[in-house]
BAVOTI-926981 format. One line per field, with one value per residue (C-alpha): residue in three letters; x, y, z; chain. Coordinates in Angstrom, 2 decimals, always signed. Example, Ala and Ser with C-alpha at 12.3 -4.5 7.8 and 13.67 -1.06 7.14 Angstrom:
2
resn: ALA, SER
x: +12.30, +13.67
y: -4.50, -1.06
z: +7.80, +7.14
chain: A, A
END
This chain:
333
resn: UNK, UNK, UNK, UNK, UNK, UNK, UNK, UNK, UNK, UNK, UNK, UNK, UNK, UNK, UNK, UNK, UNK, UNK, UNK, UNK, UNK, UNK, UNK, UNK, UNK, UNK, UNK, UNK, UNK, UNK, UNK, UNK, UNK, UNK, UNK, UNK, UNK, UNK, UNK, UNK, UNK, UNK, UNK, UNK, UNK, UNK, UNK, UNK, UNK, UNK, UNK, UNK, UNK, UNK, UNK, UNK, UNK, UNK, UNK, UNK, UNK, UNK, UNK, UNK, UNK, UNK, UNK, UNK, UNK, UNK, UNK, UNK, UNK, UNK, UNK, UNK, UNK, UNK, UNK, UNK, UNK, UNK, UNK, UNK, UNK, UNK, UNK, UNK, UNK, UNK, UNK, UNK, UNK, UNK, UNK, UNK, UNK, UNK, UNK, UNK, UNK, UNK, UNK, UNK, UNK, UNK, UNK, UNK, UNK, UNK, UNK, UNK, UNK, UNK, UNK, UNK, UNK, UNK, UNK, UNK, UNK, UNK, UNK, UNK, UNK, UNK, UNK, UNK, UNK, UNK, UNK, UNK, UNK, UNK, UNK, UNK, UNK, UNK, UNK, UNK, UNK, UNK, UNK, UNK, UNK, UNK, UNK, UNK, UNK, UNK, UNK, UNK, UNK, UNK, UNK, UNK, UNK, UNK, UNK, UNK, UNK, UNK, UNK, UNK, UNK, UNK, UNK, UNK, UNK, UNK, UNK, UNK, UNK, UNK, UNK, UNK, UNK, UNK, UNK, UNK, UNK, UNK, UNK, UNK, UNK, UNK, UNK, UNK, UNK, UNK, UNK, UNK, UNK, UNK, UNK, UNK, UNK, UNK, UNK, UNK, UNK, UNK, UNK, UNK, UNK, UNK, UNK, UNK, UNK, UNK, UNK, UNK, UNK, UNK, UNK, UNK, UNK, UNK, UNK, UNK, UNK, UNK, UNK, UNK, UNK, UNK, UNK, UNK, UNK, UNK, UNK, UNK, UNK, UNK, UNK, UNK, UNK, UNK, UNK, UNK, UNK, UNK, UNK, UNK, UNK, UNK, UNK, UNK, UNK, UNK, UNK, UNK, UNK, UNK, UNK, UNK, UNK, UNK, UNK, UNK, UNK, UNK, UNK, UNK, UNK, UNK, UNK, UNK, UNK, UNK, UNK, UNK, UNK, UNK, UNK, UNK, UNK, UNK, UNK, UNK, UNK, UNK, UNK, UNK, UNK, UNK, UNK, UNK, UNK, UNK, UNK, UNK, UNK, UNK, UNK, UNK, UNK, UNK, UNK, UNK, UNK, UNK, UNK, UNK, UNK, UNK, UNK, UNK, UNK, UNK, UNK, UNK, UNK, UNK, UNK, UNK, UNK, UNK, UNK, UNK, UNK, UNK, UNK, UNK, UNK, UNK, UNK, UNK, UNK, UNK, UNK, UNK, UNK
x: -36.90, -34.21, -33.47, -30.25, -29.10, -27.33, -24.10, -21.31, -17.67, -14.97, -17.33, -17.99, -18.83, -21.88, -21.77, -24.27, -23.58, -25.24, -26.71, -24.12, -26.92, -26.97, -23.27, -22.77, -25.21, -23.25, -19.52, -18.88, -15.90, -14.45, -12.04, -14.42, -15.74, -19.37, -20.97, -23.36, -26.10, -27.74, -31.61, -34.14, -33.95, -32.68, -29.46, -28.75, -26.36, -24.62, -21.67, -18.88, -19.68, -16.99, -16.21, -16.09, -18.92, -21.12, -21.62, -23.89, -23.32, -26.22, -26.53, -28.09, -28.13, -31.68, -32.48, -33.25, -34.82, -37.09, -36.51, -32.79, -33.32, -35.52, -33.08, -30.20, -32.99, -33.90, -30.69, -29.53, -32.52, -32.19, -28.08, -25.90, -22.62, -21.29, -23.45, -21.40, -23.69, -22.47, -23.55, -21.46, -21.89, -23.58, -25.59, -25.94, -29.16, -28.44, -25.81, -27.63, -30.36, -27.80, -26.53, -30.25, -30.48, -27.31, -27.89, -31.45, -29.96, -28.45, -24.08, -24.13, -21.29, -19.90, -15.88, -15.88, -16.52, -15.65, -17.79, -19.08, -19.19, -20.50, -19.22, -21.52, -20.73, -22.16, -19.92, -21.75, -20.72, -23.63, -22.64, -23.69, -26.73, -29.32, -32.75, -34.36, -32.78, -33.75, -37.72, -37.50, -36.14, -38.99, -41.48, -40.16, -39.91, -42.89, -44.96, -43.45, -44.28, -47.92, -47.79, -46.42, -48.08, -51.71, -50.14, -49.44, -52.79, -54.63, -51.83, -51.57, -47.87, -46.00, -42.85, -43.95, -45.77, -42.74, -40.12, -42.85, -42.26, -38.82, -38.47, -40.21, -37.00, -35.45, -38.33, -38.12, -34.22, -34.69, -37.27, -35.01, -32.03, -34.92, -35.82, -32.00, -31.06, -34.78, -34.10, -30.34, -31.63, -33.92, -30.94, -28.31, -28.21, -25.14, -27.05, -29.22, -26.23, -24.57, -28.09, -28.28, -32.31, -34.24, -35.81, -39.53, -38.82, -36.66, -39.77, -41.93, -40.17, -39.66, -43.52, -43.87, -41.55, -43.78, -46.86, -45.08, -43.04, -47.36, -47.29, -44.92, -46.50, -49.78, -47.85, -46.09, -49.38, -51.20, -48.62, -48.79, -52.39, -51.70, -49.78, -53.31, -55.97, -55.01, -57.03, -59.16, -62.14, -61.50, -63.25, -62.25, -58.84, -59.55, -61.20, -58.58, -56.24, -58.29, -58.49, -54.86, -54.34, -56.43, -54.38, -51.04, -52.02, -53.13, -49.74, -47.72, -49.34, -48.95, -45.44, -45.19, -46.61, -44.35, -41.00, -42.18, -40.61, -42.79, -45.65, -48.59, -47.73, -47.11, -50.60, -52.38, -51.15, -51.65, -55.56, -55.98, -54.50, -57.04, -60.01, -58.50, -59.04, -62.79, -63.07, -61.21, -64.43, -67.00, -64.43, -63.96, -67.73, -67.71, -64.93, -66.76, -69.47, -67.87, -66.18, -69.38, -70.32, -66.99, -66.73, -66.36, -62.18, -61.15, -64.15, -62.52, -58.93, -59.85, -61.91, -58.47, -56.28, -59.21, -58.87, -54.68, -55.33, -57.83, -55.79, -52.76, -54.63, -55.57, -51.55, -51.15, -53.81, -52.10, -48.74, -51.14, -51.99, -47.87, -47.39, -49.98, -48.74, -45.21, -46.23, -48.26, -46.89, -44.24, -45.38, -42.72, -40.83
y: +47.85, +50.23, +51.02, +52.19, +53.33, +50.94, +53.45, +52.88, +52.90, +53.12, +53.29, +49.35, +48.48, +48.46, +49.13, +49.15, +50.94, +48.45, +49.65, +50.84, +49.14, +46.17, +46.11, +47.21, +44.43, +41.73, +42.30, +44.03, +46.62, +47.94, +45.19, +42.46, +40.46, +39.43, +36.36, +37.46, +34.11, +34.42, +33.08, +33.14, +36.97, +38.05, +38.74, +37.78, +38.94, +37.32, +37.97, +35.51, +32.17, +30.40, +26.95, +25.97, +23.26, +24.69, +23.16, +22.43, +21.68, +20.84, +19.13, +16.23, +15.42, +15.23, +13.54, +9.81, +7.73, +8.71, +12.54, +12.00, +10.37, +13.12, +16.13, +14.17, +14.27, +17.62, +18.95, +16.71, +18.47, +22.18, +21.79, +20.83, +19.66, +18.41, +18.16, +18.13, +16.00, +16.74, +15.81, +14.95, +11.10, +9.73, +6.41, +3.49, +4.08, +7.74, +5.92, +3.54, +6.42, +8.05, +5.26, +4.85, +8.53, +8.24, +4.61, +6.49, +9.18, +9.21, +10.44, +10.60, +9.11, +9.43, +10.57, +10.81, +9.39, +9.62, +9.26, +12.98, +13.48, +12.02, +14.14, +13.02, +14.54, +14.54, +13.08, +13.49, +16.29, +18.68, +19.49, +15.17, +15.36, +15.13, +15.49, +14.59, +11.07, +10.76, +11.67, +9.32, +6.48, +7.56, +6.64, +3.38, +2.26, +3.71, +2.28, -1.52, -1.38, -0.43, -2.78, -5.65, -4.58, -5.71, -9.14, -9.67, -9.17, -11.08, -14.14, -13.73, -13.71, -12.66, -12.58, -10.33, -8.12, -8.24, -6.82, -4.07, -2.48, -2.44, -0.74, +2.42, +3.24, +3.71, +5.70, +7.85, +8.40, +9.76, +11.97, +13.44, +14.15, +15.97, +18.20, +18.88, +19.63, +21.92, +23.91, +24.53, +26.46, +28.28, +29.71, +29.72, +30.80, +28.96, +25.67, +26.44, +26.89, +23.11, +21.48, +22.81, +23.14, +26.96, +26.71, +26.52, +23.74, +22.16, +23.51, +21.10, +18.36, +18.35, +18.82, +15.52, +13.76, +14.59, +12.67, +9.76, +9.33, +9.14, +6.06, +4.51, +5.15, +3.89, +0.61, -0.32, -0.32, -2.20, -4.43, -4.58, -5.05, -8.09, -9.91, -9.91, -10.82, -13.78, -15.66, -13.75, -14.13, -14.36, -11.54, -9.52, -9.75, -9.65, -6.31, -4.98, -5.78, -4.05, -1.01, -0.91, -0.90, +2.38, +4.16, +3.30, +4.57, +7.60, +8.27, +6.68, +8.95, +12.76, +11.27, +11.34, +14.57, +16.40, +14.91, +15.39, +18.59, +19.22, +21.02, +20.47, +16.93, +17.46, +19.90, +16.51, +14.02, +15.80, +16.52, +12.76, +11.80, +14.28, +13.23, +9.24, +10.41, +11.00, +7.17, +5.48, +6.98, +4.73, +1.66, +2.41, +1.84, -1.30, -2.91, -1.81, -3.36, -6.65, -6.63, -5.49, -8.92, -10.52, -10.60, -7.42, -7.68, -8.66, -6.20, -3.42, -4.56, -4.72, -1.30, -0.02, -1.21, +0.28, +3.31, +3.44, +2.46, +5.39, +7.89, +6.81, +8.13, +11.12, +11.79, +11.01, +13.52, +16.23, +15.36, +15.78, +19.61, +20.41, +18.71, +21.23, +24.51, +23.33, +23.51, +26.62, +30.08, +32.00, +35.59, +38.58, +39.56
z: -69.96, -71.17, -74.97, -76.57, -79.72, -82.31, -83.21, -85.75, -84.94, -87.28, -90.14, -89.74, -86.19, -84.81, -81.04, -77.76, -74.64, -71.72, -68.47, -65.76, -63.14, -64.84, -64.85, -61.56, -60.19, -62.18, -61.02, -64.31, -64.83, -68.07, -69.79, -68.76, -71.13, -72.15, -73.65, -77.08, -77.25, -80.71, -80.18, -83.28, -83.76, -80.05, -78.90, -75.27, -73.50, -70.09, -68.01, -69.06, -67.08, -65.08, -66.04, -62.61, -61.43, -59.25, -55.75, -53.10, -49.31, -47.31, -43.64, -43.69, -39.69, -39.41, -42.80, -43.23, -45.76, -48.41, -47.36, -47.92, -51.26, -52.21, -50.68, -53.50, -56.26, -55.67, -55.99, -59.52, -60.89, -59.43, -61.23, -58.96, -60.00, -56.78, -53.84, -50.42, -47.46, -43.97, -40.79, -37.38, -38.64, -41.45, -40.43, -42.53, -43.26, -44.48, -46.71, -47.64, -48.78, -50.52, -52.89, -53.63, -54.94, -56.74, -58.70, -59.41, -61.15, -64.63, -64.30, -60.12, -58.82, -55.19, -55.08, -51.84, -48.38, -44.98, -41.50, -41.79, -45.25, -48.55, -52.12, -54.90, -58.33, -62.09, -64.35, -67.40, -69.88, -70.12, -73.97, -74.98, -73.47, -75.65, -74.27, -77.67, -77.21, -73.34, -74.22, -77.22, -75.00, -72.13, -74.86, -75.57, -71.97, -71.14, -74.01, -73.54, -69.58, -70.76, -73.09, -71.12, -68.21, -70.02, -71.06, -67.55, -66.34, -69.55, -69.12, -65.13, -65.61, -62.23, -63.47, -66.17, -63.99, -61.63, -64.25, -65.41, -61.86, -62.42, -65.23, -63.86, -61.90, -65.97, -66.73, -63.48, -63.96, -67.67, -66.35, -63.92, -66.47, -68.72, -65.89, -64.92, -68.51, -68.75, -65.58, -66.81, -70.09, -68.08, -65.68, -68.53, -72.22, -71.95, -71.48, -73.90, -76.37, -75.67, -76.08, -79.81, -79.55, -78.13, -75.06, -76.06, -77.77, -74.73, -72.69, -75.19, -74.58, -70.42, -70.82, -73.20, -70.77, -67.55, -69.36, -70.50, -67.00, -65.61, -68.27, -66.83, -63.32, -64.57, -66.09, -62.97, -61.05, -63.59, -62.95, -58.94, -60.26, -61.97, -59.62, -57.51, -59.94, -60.87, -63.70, -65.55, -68.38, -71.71, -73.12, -70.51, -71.84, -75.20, -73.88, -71.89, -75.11, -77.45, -75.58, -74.40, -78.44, -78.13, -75.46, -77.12, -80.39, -79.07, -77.05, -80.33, -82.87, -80.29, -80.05, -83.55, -83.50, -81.02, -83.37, -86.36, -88.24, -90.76, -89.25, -91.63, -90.72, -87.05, -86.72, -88.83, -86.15, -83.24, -84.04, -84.92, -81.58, -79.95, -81.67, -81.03, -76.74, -77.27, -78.40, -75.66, -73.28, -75.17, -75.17, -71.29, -70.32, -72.39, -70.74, -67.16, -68.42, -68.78, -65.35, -63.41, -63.19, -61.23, -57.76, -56.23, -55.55, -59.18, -60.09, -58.54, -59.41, -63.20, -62.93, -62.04, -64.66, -67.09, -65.10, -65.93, -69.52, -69.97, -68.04, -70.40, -73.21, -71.55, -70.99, -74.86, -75.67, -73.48, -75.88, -78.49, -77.05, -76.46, -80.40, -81.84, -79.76, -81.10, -84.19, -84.46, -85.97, -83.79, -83.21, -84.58, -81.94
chain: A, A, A, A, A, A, A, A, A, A, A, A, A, A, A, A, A, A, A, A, A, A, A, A, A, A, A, A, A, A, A, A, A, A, A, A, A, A, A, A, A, A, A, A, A, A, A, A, A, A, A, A, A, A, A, A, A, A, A, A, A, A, A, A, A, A, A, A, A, A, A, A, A, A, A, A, A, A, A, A, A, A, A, A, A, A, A, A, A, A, A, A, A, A, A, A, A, A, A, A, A, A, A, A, A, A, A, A, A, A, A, A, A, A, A, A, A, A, A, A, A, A, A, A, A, A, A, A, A, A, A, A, A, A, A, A, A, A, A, A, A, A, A, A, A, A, A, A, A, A, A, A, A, A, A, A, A, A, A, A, A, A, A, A, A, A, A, A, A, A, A, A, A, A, A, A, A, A, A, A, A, A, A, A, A, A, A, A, A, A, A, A, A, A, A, A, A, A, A, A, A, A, A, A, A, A, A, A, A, A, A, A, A, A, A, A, A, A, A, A, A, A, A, A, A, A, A, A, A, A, A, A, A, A, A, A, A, A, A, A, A, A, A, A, A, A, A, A, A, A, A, A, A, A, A, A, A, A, A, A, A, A, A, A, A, A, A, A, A, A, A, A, A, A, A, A, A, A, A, A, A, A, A, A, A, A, A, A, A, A, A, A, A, A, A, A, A, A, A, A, A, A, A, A, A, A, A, A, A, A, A, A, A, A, A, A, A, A, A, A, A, A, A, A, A, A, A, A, A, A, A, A, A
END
C-alpha cells in the first residue's frame, strides 16, 4: 500500500499524485485520462476502459459434446463478449453442441458461421441487467418446480413430473447470467457502476442464487423420481405435502430476508427461517417412518424425494445465513 498527500490547487482543488509504477504498469502517460468510481466511502480509481467488447478465440478441434457445451458456458460466465470457435472443420455434432450452449444461455446469439468457424456473441446490454430481477425470478421457478414436483409424486402425474425437468434448464440459464454479471463487478468498477447495487451486496445475491439453482436441481429429480413410483399411500402424501410446506416456507421466508431493506426486519426473518431448519429434521424421521414399511424400491425412491425436500430447506437456511450477514453493521473503513 502506498499513501499520498491530499494537496490544494488553486485555492479550491483538491489533487492526488498516483504511483508512477502503477501508471507505468497500466499504459498510462501524462494527458491520459482516468475513471474516479465513488463506492460507500472509497474512491476507486481505473484506467479509462475501452468500449470495445472483449473477445475470446479458442480451438475447439478436439472438443465434443458435453465438454464443448461446457467450454461455451464457461466462457458466458468468465465475460466474454464474443467468443470465436475454430477448428479445421466443425462437425455436426460440435454444432449441434454449440446451439445447445447458446439456447442455454440468456442474450447468446451466433452471427456467424462457416465450416471452420462459429462467432457467438452477447447481445444483451450489460447496463439492463438487473440481477435483483434474475434471483427474484430463480425463486419463483425454483419454488413452483418444488412445489409441483411433490404434486407429481402424491398424484403420480407424468406429465407433471415431465415439465418439472424442463424447467430446470430456466433455472440453470438465470443462474448463469447471475454469475456473468457477479464475476464482471469483481474485474470492473465499471460493472459495478451499470448494475446500480455495491459488490457485497451483488456478492449476496450470486450466493442466494447458487442455493436456489440446488432447488431447482433437487425439484427436477424429485420429478425423475416421480415418473417411477407410481401410486403411492395416502398418508404418505399427505406427509410428503406437509413437509414440502416446511421446506418452502423456510426458503420463502430467508428470501424475504435477503430483499428485505429494512434490517431489523430482514435480521427478524432470517433467524425465524433458521430456527424453521431445525424442525424440518423431526418432520424428516416421521415421514421415513411412514415409508419404511413399502417395498424396498418405492421405499428407497420416496426416502429420496424426503432426502431433496430436507436438503431444500437446508439451502433456504444457508439464504437465511447470507440474509443475516447482509444485514449486519458495516465496519468503518
Amino acid at each position: 500500500m502506498e499513501t499520498r498527500k491530499v494537496q490544494v490547487t488553486g485555492g479550491s482543488t483538491f489533487t492526488v499524485s498516483i504511483p508512477k509504477d502503477w501508471a507505468t504498469e497500466n499504459g498510462i502517460a501524462a494527458g491520459d485520462e482516468l475513471a474516479f468510481y465513488p463506492q460507500e466511502g472509497s474512491l476507486v480509481v481505473s484506467p479509462r476502459e475501452s468500449d470495445e467488447k472483449s473477445e475470446g478465440t479458442i480451438d475447439i478441434t478436439d472438443l465434443h459434446g458435453e465438454s464443448l457445451t461446457r467450454t461455451v458456458m464457461t466462457m458466458y460466465v468468465s465475460g466474454f463478449d464474443v467468443m470465436v470457435l475454430e477448428s479445421n472443420r466443425i462437425d455436426a455434432e460440435q454444432r449441434q453442441a454449440i446451439r445447445s450452449a447458446t439456447q442455454s444461455l440468456v442474450g447468446l446469439e451466433v452471427i456467424e458461421e462457416t465450416g471452420d468457424r462459429v462467432v457467438i456473441q452477447d447481445l444483451l446490454d450489460s447496463s439492463e441487467l438487473s440481477v435483483h430481477n434474475a434471483v427474484t425470478r430463480m425463486r419463483l421457478i425454483a419454488l413452483s418446480m418444488l412445489e409441483d414436483a411433490v404434486t407429481a409424486v402424491c398424484e403420480n402425474d407424468d406429465t407433471l413430473a415431465e415439465d418439472v425437468i424442463e424447467r430446470d434448464d430456466d433455472v440453470d440459464r438465470l443462474w448463469f447470467m447471475v454469475s456473468r454479471i457477479f464475476r464482471a463487478t469483481l474485474r470492473t468498477p465499471k460493472a459495478a457502476e451499470e448494475l446500480g447495487i455495491p459488490r457485497e451486496i451483488c456478492f449476496d445475491y450470486h450466493s442466494s442464487a447458487r442455493q436456489l439453482e440446488r432447488v431447482a436441481d433437487h425439484a427436477a429429480k424429485t420429478a425423475q423420481h416421480a415418473l417411477e413410483l407410481g401410486e403411492i399411500p395416502a398418508e404418505v402424501a399427505e406427509a410428503l405435502v406437509a413437509l414440502h410446506e416446511d421446506a418452502d416456507d423456510v426458503v420463502n421466508t430467508a428470501m424475504d430476508a435477503l430483499l428485505m431493506d429494512e434490517t431489523d426486519r430482514a435480521v427478524e426473518l432470517g433467524n425465524d427461517a433458521r430456527e424453521r431448519v431445525r424442525d424440518i429434521d423431526q418432520h424428516t424421521r416421521t415421514v421415513d417412518d411412514l415409508v419404511r414399511d413399502l417395498d424396498a424400491q418405492q421405499a428407497q425412491l420416496l426416502g429420496l424425494v424426503v432426502d431433496s425436500l430436507s436438503r431444500s430447506a437446508d439451502y433456504g437456511g444457508n439464504v437465511a445465513e447470507t440474509a443475516l450477514q447482509k444485514a449486519a453493521p458495516r465496519p468503518e473503513n
